[in-house]
C-alpha positions in Angstrom: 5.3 4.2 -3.6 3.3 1.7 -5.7 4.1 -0.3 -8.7 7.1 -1.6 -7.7 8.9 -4.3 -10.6 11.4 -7.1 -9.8 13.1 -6.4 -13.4 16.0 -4.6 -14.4 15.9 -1.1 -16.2 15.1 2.5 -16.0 13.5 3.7 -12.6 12.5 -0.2 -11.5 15.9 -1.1 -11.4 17.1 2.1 -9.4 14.1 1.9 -6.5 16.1 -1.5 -5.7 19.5 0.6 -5.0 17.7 2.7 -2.0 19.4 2.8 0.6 18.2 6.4 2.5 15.3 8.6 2.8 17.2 10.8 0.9 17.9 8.3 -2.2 14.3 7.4 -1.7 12.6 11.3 -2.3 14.9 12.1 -4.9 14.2 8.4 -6.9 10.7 9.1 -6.3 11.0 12.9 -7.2 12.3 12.4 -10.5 10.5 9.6 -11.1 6.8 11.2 -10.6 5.9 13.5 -14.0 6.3 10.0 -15.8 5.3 7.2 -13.1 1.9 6.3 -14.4 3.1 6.3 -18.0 5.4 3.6 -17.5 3.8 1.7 -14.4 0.4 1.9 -15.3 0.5 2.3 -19.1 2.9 0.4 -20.3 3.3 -2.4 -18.0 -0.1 -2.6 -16.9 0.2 -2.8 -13.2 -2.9 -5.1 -11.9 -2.2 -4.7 -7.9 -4.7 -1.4 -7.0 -7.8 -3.0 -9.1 -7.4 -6.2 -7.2 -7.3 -4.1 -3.8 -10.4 -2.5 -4.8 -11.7 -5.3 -5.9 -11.1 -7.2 -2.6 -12.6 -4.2 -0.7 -15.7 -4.1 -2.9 -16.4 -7.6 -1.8 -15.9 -7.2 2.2 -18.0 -3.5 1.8 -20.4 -3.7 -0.5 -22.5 -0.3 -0.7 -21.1 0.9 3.4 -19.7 3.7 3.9 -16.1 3.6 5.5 -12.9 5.7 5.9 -10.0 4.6 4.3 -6.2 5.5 4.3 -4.0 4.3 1.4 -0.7 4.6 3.0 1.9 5.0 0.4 -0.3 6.5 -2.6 2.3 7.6 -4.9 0.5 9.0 -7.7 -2.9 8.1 -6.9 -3.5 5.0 -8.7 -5.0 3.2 -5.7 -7.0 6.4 -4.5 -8.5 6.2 -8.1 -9.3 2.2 -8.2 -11.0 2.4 -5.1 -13.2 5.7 -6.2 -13.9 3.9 -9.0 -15.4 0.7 -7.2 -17.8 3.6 -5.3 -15.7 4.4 -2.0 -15.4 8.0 -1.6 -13.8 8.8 1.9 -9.9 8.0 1.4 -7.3 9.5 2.7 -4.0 9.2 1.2 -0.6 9.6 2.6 3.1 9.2 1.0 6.7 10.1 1.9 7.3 12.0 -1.6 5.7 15.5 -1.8 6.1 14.7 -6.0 4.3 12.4 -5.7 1.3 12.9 -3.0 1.0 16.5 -6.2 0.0 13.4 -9.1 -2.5 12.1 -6.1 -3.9 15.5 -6.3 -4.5 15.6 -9.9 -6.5 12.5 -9.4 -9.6 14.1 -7.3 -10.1 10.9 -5.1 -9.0 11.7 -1.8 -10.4 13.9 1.4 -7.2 14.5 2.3 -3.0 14.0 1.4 -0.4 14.0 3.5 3.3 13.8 3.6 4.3 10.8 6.0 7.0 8.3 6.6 5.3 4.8 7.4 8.5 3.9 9.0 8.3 6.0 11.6 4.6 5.8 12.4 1.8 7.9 12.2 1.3 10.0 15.7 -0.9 12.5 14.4 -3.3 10.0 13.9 -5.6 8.7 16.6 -5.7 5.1 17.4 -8.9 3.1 15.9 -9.5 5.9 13.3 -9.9 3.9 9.9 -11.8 1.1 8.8 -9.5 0.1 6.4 -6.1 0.5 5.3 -4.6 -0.2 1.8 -0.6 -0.6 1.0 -0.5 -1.1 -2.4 3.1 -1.6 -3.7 4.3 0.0 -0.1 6.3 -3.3 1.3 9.3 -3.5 -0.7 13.2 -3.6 -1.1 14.6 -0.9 1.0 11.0 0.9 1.0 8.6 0.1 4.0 9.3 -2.3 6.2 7.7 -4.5 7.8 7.4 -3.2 11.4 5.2 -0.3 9.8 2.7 -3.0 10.1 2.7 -2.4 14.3 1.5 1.5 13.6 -0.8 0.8 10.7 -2.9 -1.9 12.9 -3.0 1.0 15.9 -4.6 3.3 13.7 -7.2 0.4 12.5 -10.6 0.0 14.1 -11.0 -3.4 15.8 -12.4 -5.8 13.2 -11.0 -3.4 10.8 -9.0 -4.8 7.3 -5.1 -3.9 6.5 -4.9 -5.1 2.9 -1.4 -5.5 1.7 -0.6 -5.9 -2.2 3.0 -6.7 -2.3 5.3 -8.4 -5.4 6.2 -12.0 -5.3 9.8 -11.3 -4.9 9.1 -9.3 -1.7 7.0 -11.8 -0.6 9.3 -14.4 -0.7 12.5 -12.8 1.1 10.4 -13.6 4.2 10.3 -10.7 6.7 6.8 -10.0 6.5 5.7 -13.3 6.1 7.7 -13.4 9.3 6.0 -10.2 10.8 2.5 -11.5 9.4 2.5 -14.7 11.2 4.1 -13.1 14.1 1.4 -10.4 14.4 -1.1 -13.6 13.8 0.2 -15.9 16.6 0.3 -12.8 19.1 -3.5 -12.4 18.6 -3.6 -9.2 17.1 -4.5 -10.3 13.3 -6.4 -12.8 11.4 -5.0 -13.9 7.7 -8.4 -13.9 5.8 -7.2 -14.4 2.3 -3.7 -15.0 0.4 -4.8 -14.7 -3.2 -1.9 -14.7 -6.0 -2.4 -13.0 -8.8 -1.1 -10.4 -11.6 1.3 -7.4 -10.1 3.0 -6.0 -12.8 2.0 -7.5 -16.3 4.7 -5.7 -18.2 7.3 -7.4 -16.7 5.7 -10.3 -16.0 5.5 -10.4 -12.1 3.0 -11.5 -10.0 1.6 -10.6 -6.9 -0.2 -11.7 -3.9 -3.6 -9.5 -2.0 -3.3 -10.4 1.6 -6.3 -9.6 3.8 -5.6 -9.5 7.3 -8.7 -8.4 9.8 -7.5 -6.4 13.0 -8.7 -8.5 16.4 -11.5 -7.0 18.4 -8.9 -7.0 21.4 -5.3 -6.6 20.1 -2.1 -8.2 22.9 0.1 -4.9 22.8 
């Protein structure tokens, strides 16, 4: 569910009248033969190279597992091939969508799943790192998914979150962030604001947050 804009107009403006899981698979439904046309063409959208980017520097030339939780279409499964990782797994709550993520030949495996209701097929400590590109948003994810994304990370492990400026500043996940922080279970490595969505000129920030050896829940 990546690529999210803070502008009015066309399908931006309508994935900011969500309300449902419903609302939310058929926005995203409709939205998914044209989705990179318009995000990633047209406006540009700068948030999955800067993730990759991010985990380039922290992995250099390892080999990990990754799960980018709320795909979409692929475009974060595809930066991240493209900066050498090649075990990613990909998950999304729109079957449309997780199909474009097939096209894109980057990822060991896709799977339909709603981050807001956790992830019990998946063991705890499984990945090294998990991506949410565009995932925290307006009546999208919310920020509690952080609890079941962290259980599924290996201690030491990275949850990198790319989320718009907008988002960012209606507060709940800073709130959840510095909660998880204070509670001992994270550590904030790295805030870095940048380009989200050129097109429409919004920015972005790349939060790096490393999962504690020993997490308090």
């Amino acid at each position: 569910m990546a690529g999210d804009s803070a502008q009015d107009g066309g399908h931006f403006k309508a994935a900011y009248t969500l309300e449902t899981n419903e609302q939310t698979r058929e926005h995203y439904s409709s939205w998914a033969e044209s989705y990179d046309q318009e995000v990633s063409v047209e406006n540009g959208y700068a948030q999955p190279e800067r993730v990759a980017h991010t985990l380039a520097e922290l992995y250099a030339g390892k080999s990990i597992q990754i799960l980018d939780a709320g795909c979409g279409s692929g475009l974060s499964g595809l930066a991240l091939k493209q900066a050498g990782f090649s075990t990613i797994d990909g998950c999304d709550f729109s079957p449309e969508m997780l199909e474009k993520s097939l096209e894109k030949a980057c990822y060991r495996n896709l799977f339909e799943a709603d981050l807001n209701a956790g992830q019990a097929n998946i063991a705890a400590n499984h990945y090294d790192v998990v991506t949410c590109v565009g995932v925290f948003s307006f009546g999208h994810v919310f920020p509690d998914a952080c609890d079941d994304l962290l259980r599924i990370l290996k201690p030491k492990g990275h949850l990198i979150i790319a989320v718009n400026v907008p988002y960012w500043e209606q507060g709940e996940l800073t709130k959840k962030i510095d909660a998880l922080e204070n509670s001992g279970n994270i550590e904030v490595l790295k805030k870095e604001l940048g380009e989200h969505l050129p097109g429409h000129d919004v920015m972005g920030w790349v939060i790096t947050l490393q999962k504690c050896p020993e997490t308090k829940r």
